[in-house]
C-alpha positions in Angstrom: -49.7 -26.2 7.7 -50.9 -29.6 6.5 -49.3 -29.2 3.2 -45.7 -28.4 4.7 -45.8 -31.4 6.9 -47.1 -33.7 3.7 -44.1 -32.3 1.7 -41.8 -32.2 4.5 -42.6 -35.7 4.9 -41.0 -36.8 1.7 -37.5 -35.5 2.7 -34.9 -38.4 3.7 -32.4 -37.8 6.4 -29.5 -36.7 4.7 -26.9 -37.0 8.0 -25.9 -33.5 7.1 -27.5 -30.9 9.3 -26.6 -27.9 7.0 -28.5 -29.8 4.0 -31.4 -31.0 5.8 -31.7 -27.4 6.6 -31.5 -25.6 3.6 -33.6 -28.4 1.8 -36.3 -27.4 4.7 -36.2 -24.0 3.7 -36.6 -24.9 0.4 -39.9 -26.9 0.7 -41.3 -23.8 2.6 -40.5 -21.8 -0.4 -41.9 -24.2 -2.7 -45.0 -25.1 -0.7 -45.2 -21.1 -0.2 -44.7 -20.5 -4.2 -47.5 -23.5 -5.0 -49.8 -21.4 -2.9 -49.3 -18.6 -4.6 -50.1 -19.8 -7.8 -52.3 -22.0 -6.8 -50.9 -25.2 -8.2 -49.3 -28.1 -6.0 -46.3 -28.6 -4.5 -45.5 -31.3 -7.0 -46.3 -29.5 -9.9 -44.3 -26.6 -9.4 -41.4 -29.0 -8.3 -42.0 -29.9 -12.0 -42.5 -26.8 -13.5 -38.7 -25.5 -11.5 -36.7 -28.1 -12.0 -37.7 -30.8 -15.1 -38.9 -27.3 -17.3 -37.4 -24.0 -16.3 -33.8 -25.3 -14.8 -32.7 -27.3 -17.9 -34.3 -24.7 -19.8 -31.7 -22.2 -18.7 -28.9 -24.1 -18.7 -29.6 -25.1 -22.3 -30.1 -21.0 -23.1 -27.3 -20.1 -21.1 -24.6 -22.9 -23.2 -26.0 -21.9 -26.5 -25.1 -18.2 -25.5 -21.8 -19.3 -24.4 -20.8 -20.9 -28.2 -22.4 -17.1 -29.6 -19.7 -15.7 -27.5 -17.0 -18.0 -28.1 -18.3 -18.1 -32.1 -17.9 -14.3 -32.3 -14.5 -13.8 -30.2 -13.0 -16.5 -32.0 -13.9 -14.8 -35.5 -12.3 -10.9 -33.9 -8.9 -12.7 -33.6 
C-alpha cells in the first residue's frame, strides 16, 4: 500500500475530477505492473512512456509512408 500512496503522492490536482480519476487508476496499474516485474514505479514509467510509446509511434509512421509509398506507385 505504501508504494501506492508514495506514487499517488506525486500526482498534482488537476481541477478536473474525471482526470484526476483516470490518472489514479493509472498509478494503480503502474504501481501494480512494477510489482509484477519487480522493478519500480519509476522505472517502468520509463520503460512505457520515454521507450515503448515513442517507439510505436515511430513504427507505426514509418508503416504509414510503406502504405502510402506502395498505393501511390498502384495508381
Amino acid at each position: 500500500m505504501n508504494k501506492y500512496i508514495d506514487a499517488y503522492n506525486t500526482m498534482g490536482n488537476s481541477g478536473f475530477e474525471f482526470i484526476d480519476f483516470l490518472f489514479k487508476i493509472c498509478v494503480i496499474v503502474l504501481v501494480d505492473l512494477a510489482e509484477l516485474f519487480g522493478i519500480s514505479y519509476e522505472l517502468i514509467n520509463i520503460i512505457i512512456f520515454v521507450i515503448l510509446q515513442p517507439a510505436l509511434i515511430l513504427l507505426f509512421f514509418i508503416l504509414w509512408r510503406k502504405e502510402k509509398k506502395k498505393n501511390r506507385s498502384k495508381l
